[in-house]
VEXRO-901144 format. One record per residue (C-alpha): x, y, z; residue in three letters. Coordinates in pm, 1 decimal. Layout:
N
- X / Y / Z / ALA
...
// end
This chain:
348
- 1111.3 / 905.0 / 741.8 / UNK
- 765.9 / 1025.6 / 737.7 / UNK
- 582.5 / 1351.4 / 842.5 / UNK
- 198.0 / 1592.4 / 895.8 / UNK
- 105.1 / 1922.5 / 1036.7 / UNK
- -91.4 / 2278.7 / 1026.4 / UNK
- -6.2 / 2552.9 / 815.2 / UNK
- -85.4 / 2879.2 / 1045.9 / UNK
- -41.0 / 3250.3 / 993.2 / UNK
- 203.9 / 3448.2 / 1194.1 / UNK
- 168.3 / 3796.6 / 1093.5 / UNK
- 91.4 / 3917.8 / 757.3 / UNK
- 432.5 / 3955.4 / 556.1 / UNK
- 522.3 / 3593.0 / 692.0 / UNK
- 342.5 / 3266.0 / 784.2 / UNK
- 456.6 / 2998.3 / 1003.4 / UNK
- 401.4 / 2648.7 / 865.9 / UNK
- 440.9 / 2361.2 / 1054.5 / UNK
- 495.9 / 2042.7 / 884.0 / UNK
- 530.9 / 1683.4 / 1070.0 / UNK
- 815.0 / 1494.7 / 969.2 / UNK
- 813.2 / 1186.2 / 1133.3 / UNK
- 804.4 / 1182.8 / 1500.3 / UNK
- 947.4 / 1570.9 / 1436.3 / UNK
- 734.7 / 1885.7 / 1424.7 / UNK
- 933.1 / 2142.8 / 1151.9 / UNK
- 880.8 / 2492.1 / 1162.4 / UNK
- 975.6 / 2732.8 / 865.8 / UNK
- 847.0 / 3082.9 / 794.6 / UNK
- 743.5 / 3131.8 / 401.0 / UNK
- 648.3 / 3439.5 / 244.2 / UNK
- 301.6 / 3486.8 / 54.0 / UNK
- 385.3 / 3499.0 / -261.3 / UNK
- 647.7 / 3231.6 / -169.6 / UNK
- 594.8 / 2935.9 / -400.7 / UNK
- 584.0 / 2541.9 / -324.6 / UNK
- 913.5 / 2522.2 / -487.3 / UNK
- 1043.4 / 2719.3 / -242.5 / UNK
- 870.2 / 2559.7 / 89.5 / UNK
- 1073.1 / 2270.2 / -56.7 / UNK
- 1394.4 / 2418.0 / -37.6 / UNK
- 1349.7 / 2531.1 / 297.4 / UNK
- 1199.1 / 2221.3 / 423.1 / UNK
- 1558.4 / 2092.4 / 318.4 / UNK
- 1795.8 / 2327.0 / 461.9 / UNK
- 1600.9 / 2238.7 / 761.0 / UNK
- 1604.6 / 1922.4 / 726.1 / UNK
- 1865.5 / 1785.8 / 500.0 / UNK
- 1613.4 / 1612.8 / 277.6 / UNK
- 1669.6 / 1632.2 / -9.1 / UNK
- 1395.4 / 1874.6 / -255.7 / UNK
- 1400.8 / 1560.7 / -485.4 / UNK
- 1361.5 / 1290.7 / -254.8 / UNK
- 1088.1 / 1482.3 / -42.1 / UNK
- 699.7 / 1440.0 / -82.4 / UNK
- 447.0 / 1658.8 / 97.0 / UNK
- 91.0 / 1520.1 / 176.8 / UNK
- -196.3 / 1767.6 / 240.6 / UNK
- -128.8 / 2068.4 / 24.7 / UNK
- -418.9 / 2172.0 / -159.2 / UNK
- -523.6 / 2499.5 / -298.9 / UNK
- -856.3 / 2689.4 / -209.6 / UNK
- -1027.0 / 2562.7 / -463.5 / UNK
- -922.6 / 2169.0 / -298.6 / UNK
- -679.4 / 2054.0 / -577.8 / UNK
- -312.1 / 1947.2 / -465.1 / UNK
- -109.9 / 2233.0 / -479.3 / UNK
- 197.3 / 2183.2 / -774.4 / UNK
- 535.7 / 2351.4 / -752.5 / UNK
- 463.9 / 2663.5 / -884.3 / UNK
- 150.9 / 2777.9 / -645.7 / UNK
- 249.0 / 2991.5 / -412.2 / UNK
- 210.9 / 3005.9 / -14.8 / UNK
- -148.1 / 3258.6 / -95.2 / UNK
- -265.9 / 3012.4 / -323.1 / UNK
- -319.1 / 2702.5 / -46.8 / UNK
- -586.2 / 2640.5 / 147.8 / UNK
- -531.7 / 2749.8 / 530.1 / UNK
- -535.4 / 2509.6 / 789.1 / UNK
- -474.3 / 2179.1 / 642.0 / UNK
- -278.2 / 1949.2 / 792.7 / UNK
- 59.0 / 1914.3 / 604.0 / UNK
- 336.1 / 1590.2 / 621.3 / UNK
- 643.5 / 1552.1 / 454.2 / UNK
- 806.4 / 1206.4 / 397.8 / UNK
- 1156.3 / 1159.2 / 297.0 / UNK
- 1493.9 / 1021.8 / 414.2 / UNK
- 1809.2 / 1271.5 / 553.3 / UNK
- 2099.3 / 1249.2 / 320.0 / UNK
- 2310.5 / 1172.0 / 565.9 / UNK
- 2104.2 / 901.3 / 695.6 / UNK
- 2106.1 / 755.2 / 347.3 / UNK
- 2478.8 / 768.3 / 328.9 / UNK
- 2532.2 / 566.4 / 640.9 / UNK
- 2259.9 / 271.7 / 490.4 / UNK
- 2440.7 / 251.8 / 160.9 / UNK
- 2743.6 / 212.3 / 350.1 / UNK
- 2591.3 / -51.3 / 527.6 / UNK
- 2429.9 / -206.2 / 226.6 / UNK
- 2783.4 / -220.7 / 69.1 / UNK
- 2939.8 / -473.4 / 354.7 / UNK
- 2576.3 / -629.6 / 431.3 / UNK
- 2481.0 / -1006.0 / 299.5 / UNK
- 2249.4 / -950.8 / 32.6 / UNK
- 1829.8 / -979.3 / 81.2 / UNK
- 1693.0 / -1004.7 / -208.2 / UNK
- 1351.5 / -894.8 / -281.4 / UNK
- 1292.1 / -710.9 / 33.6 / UNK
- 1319.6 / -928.7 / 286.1 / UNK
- 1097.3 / -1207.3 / 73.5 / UNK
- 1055.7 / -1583.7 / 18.3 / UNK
- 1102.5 / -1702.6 / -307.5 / UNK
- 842.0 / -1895.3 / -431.7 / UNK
- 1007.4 / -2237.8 / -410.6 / UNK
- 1055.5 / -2144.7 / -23.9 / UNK
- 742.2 / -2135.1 / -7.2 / UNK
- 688.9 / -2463.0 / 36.7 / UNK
- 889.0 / -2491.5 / 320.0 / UNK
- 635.4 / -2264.1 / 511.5 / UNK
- 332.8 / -2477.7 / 441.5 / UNK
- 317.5 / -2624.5 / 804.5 / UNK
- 385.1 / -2248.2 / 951.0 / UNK
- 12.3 / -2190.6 / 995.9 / UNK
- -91.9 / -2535.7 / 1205.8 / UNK
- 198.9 / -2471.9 / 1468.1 / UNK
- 0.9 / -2418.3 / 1796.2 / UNK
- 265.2 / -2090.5 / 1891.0 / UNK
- 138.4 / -1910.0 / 1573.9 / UNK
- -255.3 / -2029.1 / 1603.2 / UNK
- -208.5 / -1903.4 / 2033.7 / UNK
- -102.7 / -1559.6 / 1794.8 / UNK
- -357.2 / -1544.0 / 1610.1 / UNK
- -649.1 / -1593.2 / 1860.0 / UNK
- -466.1 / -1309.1 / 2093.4 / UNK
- -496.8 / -1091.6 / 1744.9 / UNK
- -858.2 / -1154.4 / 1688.7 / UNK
- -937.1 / -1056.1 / 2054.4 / UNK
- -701.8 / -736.5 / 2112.6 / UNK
- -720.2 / -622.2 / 1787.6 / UNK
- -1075.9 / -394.7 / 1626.8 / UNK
- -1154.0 / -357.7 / 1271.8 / UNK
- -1332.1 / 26.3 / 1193.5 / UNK
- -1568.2 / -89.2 / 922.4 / UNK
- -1624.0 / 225.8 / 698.4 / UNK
- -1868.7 / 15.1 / 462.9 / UNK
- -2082.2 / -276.3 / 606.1 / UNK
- -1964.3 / -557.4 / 420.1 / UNK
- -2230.8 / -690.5 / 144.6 / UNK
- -2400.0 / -986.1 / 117.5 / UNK
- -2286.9 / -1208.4 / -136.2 / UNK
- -1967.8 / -1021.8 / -241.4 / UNK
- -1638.2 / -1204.0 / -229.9 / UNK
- -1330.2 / -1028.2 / -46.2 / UNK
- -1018.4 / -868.1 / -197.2 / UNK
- -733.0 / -754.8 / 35.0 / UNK
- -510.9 / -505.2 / -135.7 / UNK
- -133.4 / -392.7 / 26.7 / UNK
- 16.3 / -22.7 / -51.8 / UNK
- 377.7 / 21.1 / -63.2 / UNK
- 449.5 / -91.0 / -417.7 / UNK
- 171.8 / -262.1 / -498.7 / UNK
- -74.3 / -2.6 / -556.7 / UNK
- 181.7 / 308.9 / -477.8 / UNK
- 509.7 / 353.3 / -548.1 / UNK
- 636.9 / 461.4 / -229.7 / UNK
- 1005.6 / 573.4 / -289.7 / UNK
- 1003.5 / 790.5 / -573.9 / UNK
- 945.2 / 1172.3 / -640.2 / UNK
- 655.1 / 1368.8 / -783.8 / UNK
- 476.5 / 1691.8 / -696.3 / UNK
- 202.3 / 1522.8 / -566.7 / UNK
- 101.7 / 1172.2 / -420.5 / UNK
- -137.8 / 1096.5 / -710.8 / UNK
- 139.4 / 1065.6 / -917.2 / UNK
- 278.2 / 782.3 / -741.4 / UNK
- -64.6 / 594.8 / -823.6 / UNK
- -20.5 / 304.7 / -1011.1 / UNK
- -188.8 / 303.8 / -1326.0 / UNK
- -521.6 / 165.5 / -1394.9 / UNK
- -568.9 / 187.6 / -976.7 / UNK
- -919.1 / 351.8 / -967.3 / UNK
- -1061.8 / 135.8 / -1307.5 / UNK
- -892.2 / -161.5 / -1142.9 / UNK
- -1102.8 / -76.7 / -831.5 / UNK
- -1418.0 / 28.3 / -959.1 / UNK
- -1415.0 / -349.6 / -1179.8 / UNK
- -1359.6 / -536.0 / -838.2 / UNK
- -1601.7 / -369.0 / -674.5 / UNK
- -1926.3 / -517.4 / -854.3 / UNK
- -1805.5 / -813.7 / -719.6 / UNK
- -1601.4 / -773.0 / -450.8 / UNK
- -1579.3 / -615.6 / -70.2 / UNK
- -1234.5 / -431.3 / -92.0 / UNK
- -990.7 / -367.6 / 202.2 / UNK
- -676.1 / -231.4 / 234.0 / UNK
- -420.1 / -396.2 / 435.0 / UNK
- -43.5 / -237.2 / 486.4 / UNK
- 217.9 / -261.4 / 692.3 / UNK
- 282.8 / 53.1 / 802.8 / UNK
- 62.9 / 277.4 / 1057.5 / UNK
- -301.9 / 349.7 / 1013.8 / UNK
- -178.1 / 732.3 / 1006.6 / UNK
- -5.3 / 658.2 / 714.5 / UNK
- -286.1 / 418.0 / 548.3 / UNK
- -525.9 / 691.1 / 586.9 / UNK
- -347.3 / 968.3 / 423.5 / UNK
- -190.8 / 770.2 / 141.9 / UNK
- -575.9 / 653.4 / 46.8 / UNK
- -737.2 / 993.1 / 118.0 / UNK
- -419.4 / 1168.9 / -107.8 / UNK
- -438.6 / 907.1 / -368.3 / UNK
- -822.6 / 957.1 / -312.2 / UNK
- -925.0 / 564.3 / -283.2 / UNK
- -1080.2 / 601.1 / 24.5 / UNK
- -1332.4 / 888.1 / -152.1 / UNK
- -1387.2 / 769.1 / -489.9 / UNK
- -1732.8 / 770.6 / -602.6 / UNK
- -1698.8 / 441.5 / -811.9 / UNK
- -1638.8 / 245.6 / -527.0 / UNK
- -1614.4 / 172.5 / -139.6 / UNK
- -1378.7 / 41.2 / 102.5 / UNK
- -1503.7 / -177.0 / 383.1 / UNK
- -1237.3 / -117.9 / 600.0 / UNK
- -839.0 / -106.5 / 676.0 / UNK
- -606.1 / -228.8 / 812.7 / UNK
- -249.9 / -168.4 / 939.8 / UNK
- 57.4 / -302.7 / 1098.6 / UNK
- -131.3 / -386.6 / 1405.8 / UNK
- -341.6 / -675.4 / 1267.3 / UNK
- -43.0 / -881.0 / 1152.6 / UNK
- 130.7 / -1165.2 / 1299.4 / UNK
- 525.5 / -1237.6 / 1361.4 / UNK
- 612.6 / -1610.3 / 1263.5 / UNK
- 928.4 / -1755.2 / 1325.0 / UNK
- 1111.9 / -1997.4 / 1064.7 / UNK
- 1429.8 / -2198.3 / 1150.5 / UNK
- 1571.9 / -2116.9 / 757.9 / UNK
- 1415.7 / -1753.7 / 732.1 / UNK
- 1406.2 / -1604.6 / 1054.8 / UNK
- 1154.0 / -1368.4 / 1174.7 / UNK
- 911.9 / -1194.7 / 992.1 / UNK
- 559.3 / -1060.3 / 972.5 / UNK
- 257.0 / -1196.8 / 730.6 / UNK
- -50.3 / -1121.6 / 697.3 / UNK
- -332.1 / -1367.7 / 826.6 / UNK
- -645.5 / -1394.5 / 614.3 / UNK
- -787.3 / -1626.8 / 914.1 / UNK
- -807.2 / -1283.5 / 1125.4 / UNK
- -1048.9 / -1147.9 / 837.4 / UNK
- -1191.6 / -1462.7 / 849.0 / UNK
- -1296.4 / -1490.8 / 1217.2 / UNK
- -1423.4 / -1114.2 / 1282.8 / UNK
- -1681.9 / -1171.6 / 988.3 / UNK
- -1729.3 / -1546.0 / 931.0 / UNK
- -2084.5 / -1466.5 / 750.9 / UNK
- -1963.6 / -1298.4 / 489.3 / UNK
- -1589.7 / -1427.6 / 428.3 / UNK
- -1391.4 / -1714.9 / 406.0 / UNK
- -1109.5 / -1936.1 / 199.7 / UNK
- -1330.7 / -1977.9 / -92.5 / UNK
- -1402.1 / -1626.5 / -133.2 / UNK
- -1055.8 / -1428.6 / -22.4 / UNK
- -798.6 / -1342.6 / -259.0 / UNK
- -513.8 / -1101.9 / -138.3 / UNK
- -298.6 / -873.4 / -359.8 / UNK
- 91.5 / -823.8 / -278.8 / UNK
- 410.0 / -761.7 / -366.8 / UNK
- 535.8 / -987.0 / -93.8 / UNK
- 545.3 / -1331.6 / -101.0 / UNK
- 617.0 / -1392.0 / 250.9 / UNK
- 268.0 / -1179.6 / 356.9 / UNK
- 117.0 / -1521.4 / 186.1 / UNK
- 287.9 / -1764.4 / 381.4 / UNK
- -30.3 / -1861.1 / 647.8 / UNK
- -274.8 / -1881.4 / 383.6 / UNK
- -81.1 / -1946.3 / 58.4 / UNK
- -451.0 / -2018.4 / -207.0 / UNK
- -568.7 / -1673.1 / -155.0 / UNK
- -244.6 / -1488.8 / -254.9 / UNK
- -211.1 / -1348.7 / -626.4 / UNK
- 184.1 / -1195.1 / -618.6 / UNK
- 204.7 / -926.7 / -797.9 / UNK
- 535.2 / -707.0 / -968.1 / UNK
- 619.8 / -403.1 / -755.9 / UNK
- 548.8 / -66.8 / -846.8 / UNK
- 907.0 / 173.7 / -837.7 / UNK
- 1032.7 / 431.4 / -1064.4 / UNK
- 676.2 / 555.5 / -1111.8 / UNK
- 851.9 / 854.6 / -1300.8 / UNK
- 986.1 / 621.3 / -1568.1 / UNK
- 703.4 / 325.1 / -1551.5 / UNK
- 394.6 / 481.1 / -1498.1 / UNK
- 347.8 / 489.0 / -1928.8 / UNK
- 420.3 / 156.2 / -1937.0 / UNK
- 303.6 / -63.0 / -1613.7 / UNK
- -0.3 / -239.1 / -1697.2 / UNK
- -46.2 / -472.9 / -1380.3 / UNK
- -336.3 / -387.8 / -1275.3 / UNK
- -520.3 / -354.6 / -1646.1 / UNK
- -417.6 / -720.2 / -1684.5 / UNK
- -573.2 / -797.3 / -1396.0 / UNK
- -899.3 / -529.7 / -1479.5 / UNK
- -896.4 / -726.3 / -1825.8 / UNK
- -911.0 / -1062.9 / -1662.0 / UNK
- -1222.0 / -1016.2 / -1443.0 / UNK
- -1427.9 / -1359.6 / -1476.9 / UNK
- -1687.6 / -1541.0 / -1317.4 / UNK
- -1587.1 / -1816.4 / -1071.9 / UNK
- -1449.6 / -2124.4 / -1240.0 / UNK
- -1707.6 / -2440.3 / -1277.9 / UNK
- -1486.5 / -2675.7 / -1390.4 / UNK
- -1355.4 / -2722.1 / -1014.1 / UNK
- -1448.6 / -2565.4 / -670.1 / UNK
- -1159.9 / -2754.6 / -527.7 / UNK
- -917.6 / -2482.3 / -553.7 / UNK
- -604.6 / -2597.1 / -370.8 / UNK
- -527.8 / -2812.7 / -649.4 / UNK
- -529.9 / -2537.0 / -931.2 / UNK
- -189.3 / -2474.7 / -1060.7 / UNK
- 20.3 / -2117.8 / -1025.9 / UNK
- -90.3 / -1935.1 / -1288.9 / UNK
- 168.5 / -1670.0 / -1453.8 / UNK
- 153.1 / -1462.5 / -1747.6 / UNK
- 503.4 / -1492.0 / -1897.0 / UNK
- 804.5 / -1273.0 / -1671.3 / UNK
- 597.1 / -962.0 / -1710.6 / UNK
- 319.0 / -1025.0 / -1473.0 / UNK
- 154.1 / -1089.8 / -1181.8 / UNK
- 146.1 / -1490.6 / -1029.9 / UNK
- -99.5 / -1654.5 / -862.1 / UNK
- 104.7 / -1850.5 / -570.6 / UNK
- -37.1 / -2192.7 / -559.8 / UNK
- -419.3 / -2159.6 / -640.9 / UNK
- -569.7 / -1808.5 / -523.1 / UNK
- -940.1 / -1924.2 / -525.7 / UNK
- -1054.6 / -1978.1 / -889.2 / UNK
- -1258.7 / -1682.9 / -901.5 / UNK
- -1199.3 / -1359.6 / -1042.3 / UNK
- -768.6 / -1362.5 / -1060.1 / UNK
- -819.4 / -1710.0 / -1176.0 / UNK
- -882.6 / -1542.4 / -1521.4 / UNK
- -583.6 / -1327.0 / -1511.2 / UNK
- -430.4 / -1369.2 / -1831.9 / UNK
- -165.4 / -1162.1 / -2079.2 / UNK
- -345.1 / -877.7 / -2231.2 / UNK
- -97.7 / -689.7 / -2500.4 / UNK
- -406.2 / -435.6 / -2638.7 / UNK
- -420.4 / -108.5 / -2438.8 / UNK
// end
């Protein structure tokens, strides 16, 4: 579950802070010299979450930098909005038991690449292209950046791609994955970027404010984009599931972008599956406590920033590109500009 809230003052030997945890507003009382460490452990005998498996967003000190463990209740700044994400224990219990007798999904609920394939004609049924015009009408894009001429577009994801969204650290930024901001600041000479997740746009707007993406003086987003924009697609072999369609980008600014100048970044396959030559696949980010020294995605990717290719502009015939198990794959194309230089890069 997720969470946000106020920190207020009650009287002065005690304070009252209110954290949001998911659709829940938790109350504890914390003394002033009571430390972060310890607004943990009461956030979990309130709410059974564990210490280690909790994060809390929006906990800075007075002087604006997140607030670690060992700062203490008169350290933080007053009035900021605090969240806590994390699962109950129990509630993880009862979806391990289920795991245990489940059939097995592997890859999160994803396509394999030689399914993919079997999607191709997904996109020209008239159900899904009714779906899609009823998204481009009902649904608004904030732009925080005007889009600039002559840039191309890359569309970004969150959970796992860019942030390791399961793990535990005293503070969001640790769940970066590395290289993020350089990785960034490289597109961004070249291309618009927007973020596009799954999740609410709550949640998309504190994850890039804490991992401080959406104020990073090297570069700009043009906008984001959340659950709300995608589009549910029905397969006889895989069921139902949601994607992501690049066509929805496409139509609310034809002027500036299109198929020759999208590419889309995601740990999903199945996200790809309505517009399969703009999507670069890419390993997920977990375990950022053990991987973060060694996960060098998004360098390789930094490393293999090109110009667009001028052998061919007819880039649904380019071959998947992959750089041995370790990296990310282009599925089926992905444009010829830019990713189309991605390439193994073993000097740090």
């Amino acid at each position: 579950m997720a969470a946000t809230g106020d920190a207020a003052t009650s009287s002065l030997a005690t304070q009252q802070l209110n954290v949001k945890w998911g659709k829940q507003d938790v109350v504890i009382h914390v003394e002033a010299e009571e430390t972060v460490q310890g607004i943990k452990r009461k956030l979990e005998a309130a709410t059974s979450v564990s210490e280690k498996r909790m994060k809390l967003l929006g906990l800075k000190t007075r002087s604006g930098k997140p607030a670690g463990d060992t700062d203490t209740v008169a350290d933080l700044k007053p009035g900021g909005r605090i969240m806590m994400m994390g699962t109950a224990e129990a509630d993880i219990e009862k979806l391990n038991a289920v795991s245990e007798v489940a059939p097995h999904v592997q890859d999160d609920f994803d396509i394999q690449e030689e399914g993919m394939a079997e999607l191709v004609e997904l996109a020209e049924r008239p159900e899904v292209q009714e779906k899609l015009r009823r998204r481009i009408q009902s649904c608004d894009v904030k732009v925080l950046n005007a889009p600039r001429p002559g840039k191309k577009l890359l569309v970004a994801d969150i959970d796992y791609t860019i942030f390791d969204l399961n793990s535990s650290a005293e503070r969001p930024d640790e769940l970066a994955r590395p290289y993020l901001h350089q990785f960034f600041a490289a597109a961004y000479a070249d291309y618009d970027i927007v973020i596009w997740s799954a999740t609410s746009m709550k949640w998309v707007e504190v994850k890039m404010r804490e991992l401080g993406v959406s104020t990073h003086p090297d570069y700009k987003l043009a906008f984001m984009l959340d659950h709300r924009a995608m589009l549910t697609v029905q397969h006889p072999k895989y069921g139902l599931f949601d994607c992501k369609p690049l066509a929805f980008l496409w139509a609310k600014f034809p002027e500036h972008y299109g198929p020759h100048n999208t590419i889309m970044l995601d740990d999903l396959r199945r996200n790809y599956v309505l517009n399969k030559q703009q999507g670069l696949v890419i390993r997920p980010y977990r375990r950022a406590h053990l991987t973060r020294g060694t996960d060098r995605e998004l360098l390789y990717l930094r490393t293999g920033r090109g110009t667009p290719s001028r052998k061919s502009d007819n880039y649904a015939s380019r071959q998947t590109l992959s750089r041995s198990s370790r990296g990310s794959r282009m599925v089926a194309g992905a444009n010829g500009h830019w990713f189309a230089a991605v390439q193994a890069c073993d000097q740090v």
